[in-house]
C-alpha positions as a printed Julia matrix, in Angstrom:
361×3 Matrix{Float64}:
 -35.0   -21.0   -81.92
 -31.69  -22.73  -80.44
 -32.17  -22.29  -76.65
 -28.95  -24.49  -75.81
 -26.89  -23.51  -72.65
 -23.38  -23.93  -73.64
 -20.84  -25.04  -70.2
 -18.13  -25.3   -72.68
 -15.13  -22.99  -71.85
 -15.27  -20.54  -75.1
 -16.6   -19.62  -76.79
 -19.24  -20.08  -74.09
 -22.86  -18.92  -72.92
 -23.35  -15.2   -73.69
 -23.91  -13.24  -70.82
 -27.74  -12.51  -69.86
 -29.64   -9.71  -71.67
 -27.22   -9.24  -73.94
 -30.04   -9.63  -77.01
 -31.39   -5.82  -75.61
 -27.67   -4.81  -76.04
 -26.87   -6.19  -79.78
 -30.59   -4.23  -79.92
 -29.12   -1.45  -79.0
 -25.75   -1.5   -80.82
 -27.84   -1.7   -83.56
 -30.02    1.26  -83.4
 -26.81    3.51  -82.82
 -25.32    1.84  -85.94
 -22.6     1.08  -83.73
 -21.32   -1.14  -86.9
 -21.47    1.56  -88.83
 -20.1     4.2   -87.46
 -15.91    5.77  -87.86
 -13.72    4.96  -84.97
 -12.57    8.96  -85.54
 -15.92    9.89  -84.39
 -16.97   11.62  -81.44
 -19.5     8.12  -81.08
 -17.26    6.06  -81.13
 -14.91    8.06  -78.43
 -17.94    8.09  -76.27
 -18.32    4.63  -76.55
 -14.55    3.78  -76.0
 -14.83    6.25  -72.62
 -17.83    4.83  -71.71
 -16.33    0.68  -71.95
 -13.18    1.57  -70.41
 -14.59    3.44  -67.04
 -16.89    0.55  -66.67
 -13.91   -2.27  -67.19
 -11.4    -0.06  -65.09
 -14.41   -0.23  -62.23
 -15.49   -4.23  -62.77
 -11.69   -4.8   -62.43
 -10.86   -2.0   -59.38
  -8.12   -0.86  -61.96
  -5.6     1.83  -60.11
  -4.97    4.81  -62.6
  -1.62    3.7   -63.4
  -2.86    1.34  -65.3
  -4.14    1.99  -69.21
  -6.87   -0.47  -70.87
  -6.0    -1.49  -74.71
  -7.99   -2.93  -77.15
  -6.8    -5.26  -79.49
  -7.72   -8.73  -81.61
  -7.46  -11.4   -79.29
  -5.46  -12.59  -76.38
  -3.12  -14.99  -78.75
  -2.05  -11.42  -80.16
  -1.2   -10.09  -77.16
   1.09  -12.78  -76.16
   2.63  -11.56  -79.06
   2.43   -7.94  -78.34
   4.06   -8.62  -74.92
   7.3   -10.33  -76.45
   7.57   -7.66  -79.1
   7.24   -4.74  -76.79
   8.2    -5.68  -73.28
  11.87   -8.54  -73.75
  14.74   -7.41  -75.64
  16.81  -10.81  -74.92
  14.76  -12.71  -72.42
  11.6   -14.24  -70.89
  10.44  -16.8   -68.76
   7.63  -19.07  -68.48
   5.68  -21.19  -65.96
   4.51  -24.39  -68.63
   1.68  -26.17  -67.14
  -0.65  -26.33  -70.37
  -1.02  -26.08  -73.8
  -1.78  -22.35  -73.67
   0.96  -21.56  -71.54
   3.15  -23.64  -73.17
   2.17  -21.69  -76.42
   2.94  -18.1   -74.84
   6.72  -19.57  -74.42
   7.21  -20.76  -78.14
   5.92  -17.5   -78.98
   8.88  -16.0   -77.46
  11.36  -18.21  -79.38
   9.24  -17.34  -82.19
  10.09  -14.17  -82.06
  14.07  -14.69  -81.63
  14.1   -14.67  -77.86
  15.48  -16.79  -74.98
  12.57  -18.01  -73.31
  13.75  -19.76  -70.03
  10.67  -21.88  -68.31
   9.64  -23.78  -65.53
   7.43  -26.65  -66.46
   5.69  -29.38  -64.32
   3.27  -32.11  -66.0
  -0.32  -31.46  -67.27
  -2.38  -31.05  -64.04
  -0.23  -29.78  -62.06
   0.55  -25.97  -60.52
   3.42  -24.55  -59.38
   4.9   -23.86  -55.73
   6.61  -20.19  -56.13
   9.02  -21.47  -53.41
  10.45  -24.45  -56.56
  10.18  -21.92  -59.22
  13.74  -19.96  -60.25
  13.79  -17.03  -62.3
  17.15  -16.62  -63.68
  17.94  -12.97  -63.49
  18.59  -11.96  -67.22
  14.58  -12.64  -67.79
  12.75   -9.33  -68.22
   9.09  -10.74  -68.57
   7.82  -13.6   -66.12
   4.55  -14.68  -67.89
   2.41  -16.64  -65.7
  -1.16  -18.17  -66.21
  -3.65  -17.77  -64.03
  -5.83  -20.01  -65.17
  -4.97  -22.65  -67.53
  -7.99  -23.48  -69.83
  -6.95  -26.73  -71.13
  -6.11  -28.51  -68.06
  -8.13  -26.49  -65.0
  -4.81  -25.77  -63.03
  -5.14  -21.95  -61.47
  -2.42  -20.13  -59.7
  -3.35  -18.79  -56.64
  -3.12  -14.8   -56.63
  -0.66  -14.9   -53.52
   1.26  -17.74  -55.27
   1.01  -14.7   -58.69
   2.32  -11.66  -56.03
   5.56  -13.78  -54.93
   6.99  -13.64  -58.21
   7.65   -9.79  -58.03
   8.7    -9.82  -54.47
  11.76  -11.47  -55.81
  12.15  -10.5   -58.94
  11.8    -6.93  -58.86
  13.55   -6.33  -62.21
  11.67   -7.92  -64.16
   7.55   -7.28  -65.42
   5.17   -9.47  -64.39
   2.18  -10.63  -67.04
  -0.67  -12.79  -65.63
  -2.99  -14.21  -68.68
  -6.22  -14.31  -67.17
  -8.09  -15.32  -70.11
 -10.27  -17.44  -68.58
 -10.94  -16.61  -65.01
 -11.17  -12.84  -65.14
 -13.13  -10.79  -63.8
 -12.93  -13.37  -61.28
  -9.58  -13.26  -59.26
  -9.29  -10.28  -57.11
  -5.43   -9.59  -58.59
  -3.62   -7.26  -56.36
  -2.03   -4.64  -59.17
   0.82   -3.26  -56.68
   2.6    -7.01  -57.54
   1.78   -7.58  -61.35
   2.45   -5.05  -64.64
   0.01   -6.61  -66.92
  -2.85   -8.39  -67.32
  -4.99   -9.98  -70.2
  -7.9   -11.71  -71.35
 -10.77  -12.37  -74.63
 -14.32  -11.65  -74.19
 -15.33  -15.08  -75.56
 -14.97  -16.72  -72.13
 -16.12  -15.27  -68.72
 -17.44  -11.91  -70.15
 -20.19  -13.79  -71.95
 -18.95  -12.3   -75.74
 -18.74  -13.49  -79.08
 -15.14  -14.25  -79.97
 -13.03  -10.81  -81.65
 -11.7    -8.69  -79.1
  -9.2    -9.19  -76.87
  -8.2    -6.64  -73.93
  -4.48   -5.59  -72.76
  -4.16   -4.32  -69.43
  -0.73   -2.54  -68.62
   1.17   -0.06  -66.75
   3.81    2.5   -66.89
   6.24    0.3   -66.7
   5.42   -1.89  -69.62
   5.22    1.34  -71.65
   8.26    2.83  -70.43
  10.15   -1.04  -71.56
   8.55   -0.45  -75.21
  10.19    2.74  -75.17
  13.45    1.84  -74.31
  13.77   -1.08  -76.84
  12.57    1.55  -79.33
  15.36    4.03  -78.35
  17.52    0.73  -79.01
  16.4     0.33  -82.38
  14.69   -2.76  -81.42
  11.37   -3.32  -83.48
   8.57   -3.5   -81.59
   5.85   -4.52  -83.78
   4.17   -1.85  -86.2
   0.95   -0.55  -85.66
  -0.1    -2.43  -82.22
   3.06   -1.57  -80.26
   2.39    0.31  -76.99
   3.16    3.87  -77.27
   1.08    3.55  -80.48
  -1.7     2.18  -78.29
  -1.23    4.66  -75.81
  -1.32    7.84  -78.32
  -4.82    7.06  -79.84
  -5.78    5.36  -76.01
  -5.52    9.09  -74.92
  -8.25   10.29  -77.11
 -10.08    6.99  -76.8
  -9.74    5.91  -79.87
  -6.84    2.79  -81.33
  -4.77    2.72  -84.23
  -6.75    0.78  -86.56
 -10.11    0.18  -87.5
 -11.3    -1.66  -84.29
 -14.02   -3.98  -83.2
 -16.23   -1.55  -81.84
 -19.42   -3.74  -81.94
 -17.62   -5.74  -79.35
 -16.25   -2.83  -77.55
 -19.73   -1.32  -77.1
 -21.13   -4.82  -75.98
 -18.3    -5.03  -73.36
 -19.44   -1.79  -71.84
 -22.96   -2.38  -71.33
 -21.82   -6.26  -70.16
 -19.51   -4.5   -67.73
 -22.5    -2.3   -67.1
 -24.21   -5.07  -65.98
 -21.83   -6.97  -64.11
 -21.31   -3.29  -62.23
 -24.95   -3.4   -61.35
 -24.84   -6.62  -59.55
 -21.27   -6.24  -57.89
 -18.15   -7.96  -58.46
 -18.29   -9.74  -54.78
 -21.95  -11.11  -55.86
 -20.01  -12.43  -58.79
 -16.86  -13.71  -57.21
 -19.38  -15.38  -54.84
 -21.54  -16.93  -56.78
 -18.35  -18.62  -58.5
 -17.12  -20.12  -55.78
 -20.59  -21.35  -54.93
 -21.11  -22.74  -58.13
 -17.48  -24.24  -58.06
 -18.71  -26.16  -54.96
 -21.33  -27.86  -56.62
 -19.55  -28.82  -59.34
 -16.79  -30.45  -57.79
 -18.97  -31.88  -54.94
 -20.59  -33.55  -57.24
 -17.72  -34.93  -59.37
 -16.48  -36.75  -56.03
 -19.32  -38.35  -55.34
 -19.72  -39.9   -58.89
 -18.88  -43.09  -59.88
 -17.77  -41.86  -63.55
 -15.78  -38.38  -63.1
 -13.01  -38.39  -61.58
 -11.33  -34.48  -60.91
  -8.54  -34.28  -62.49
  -6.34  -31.6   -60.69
  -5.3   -33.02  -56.92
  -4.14  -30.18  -55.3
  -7.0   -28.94  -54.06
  -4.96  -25.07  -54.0
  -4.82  -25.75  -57.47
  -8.21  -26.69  -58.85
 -10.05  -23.86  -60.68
 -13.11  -22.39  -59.74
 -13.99  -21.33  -63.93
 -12.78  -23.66  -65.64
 -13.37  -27.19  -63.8
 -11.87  -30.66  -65.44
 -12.18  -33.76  -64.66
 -11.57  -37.51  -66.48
 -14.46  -39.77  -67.3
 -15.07  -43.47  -68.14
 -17.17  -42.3   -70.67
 -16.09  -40.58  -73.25
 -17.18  -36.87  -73.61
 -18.63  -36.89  -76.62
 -21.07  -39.8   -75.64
 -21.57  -37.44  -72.83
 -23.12  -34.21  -74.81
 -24.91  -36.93  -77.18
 -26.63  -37.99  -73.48
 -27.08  -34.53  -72.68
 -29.17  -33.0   -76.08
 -32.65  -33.38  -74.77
 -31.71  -31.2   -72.35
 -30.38  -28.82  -74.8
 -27.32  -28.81  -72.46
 -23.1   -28.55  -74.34
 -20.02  -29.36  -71.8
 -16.95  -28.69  -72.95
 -14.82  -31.75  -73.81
 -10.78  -32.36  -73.17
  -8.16  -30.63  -74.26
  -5.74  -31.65  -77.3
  -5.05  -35.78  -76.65
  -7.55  -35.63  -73.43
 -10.44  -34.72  -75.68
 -12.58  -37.69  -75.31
 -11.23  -38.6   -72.03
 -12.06  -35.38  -70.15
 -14.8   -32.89  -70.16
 -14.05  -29.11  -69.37
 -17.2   -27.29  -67.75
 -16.97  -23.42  -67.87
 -18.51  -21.73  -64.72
 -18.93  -18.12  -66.16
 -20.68  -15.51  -64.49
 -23.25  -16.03  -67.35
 -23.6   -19.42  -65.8
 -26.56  -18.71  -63.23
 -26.68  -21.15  -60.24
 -29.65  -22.18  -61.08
 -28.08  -23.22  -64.53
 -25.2   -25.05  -62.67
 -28.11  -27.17  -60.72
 -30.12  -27.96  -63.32
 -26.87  -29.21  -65.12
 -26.23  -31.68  -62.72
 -29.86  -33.01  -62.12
 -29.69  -33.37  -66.02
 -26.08  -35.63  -65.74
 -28.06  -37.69  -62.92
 -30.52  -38.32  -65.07
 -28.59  -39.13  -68.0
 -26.87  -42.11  -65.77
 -23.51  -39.9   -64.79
């Protein structure tokens, strides 16, 4: 049996208990079953309450259910700009939400500052004629997070425009307040201890109302994943295709369980984790954190350089049966990423450094 703890930021460690839940799944032939059915309606109810409560969701806001969260960058340019966007750039991912735009025949305006580094909302202009601001709050390839008060100035002066905060890899984390953003997104693969295949679209009345309006336009806004398509089978708790509902139904019962324990036991057993992680980075002689501003440093996704190159590093590490994740794109033997998930117990986080002493780090 592989008993490895993966730190690597996703696909990453699958969330506690979660073999009694595939058990589960598969004695209600969740696999099996049509997502027409009265189960499966039950079981999209049943994920949804649970996610709207993890996430302290106002009722405004509808829960979607779709691929992945590179689709939905997609979805949001299709349904949500008719001639504009903009951007804050600060990593690969980010940077990849704003060629999507131009992709798809838009103007994507963008603010961009070098890998590492965050953004001060006071530096950042929006021209006006941009109808989505998409903003990351948490970068996964570099470790840069945006502050959720940094995230709530955007609207305050740009109330025109809807405001989309990819939180891919830090929710359920961030405590986002929804009176200052219209959308929010992540994948399962990362901090909700999933496999990869499902990604979840969080919006409100305002996105839908956009969609629409280009629609009245004649714009095209995508076929079957557009959002008053999503919203007409959402009602009914069902979607418009054949969906992932193993994945769905695992998401519940995760949420279940994260419900259980308390999203402030969560929140605070990130940040205590966090703590340990970067304490010890400063104090060693071969890391070296890589994001300076301490306002800026993430608490799920922590980076940092290294003398020795990363892959040396998880060769170190087998005997523990112990993966980090390693740099991003060029950085990828220069770097490690380590994931701090709620999966990731603190006890886990502990034992993870003892085990990098030992190996000589």
């Amino acid at each position: 049996m592989n008993n490895k703890i993966f730190f690597t930021p996703g696909p990453s460690q699958l969330y506690p208990g979660i073999e009694k839940h595939i058990a589960s799944a598969l004695e209600n032939n969740v696999g099996a079953i049509s997502h027409r059915s009265k189960q499966f309606q039950e079981l999209y109810k049943n994920t949804t309450e649970n996610l709207r409560h993890l996430l302290q969701l106002p009722e405004e806001f509808h829960i979607f259910y779709l691929a992945s969260a590179t689709e939905i960058w997609e979805r949001i340019i299709q349904n949500c700009v008719e001639k504009a966007s903009f951007h804050c750039v600060n990593g690969s991912f980010s940077k990849r939400f704003c060629e999507f735009s131009t992709e798809l025949g838009k103007k994507a305006f963008k603010a961009e500052v070098t890998f590492g580094n965050g953004f001060y909302p006071a530096e950042v202009h929006v021209p006006e004629e941009a109808e989505a601001i998409c903003l990351t709050h948490n970068e996964t390839s570099s470790g840069v997070s945006m502050p959720v008060g940094d995230i709530n100035k955007f609207q305050e002066k740009n109330k025109n425009a809807l405001v989309f905060v990819d939180g891919v890899s830090s929710l359920p984390y961030p405590e986002l307040d929804y009176s200052k953003i219209d959308s929010t997104f992540f994948s399962v693969q990362k901090c909700f201890g999933l496999p990869a295949g499902l990604g979840i679209w969080i919006v409100n009345e305002r996105c839908i109302e956009k969609s629409r309006q280009l629609q009245t336009k004649g714009i095209k806004t995508g076929t079957y994943h557009t959002l008053p398509a999503l919203l007409e089978k959402g009602m009914v708790n069902q979607t418009p295709e054949t969906p992932n509902a193993f994945t769905i139904y695992l998401l519940g019962k995760i949420c279940e369980d994260m419900n259980h324990k308390g999203i402030a036991t969560i929140r605070k057993e990130i940040d205590k984790k966090a703590d340990l992680i970067y304490t010890f980075l400063s104090n060693s002689e071969n890391f070296d954190t890589f994001v300076k501003d301490h306002t800026h440093r993430s608490k799920t996704t922590i980076v940092a350089n290294t003398k020795i190159s990363s892959p040396e590093i998880n060769k170190r590490l087998e005997p523990f049966n112990t993966v980090i994740g390693t740099g991003y794109g060029s950085y990828k033997e220069k770097q490690v990423r380590i994931a701090n998930f709620p999966a990731h117990s603190v006890e886990s986080i502990e034992t993870l450094i003892e085990n990098l002493k030992k190996t000589g780090l």
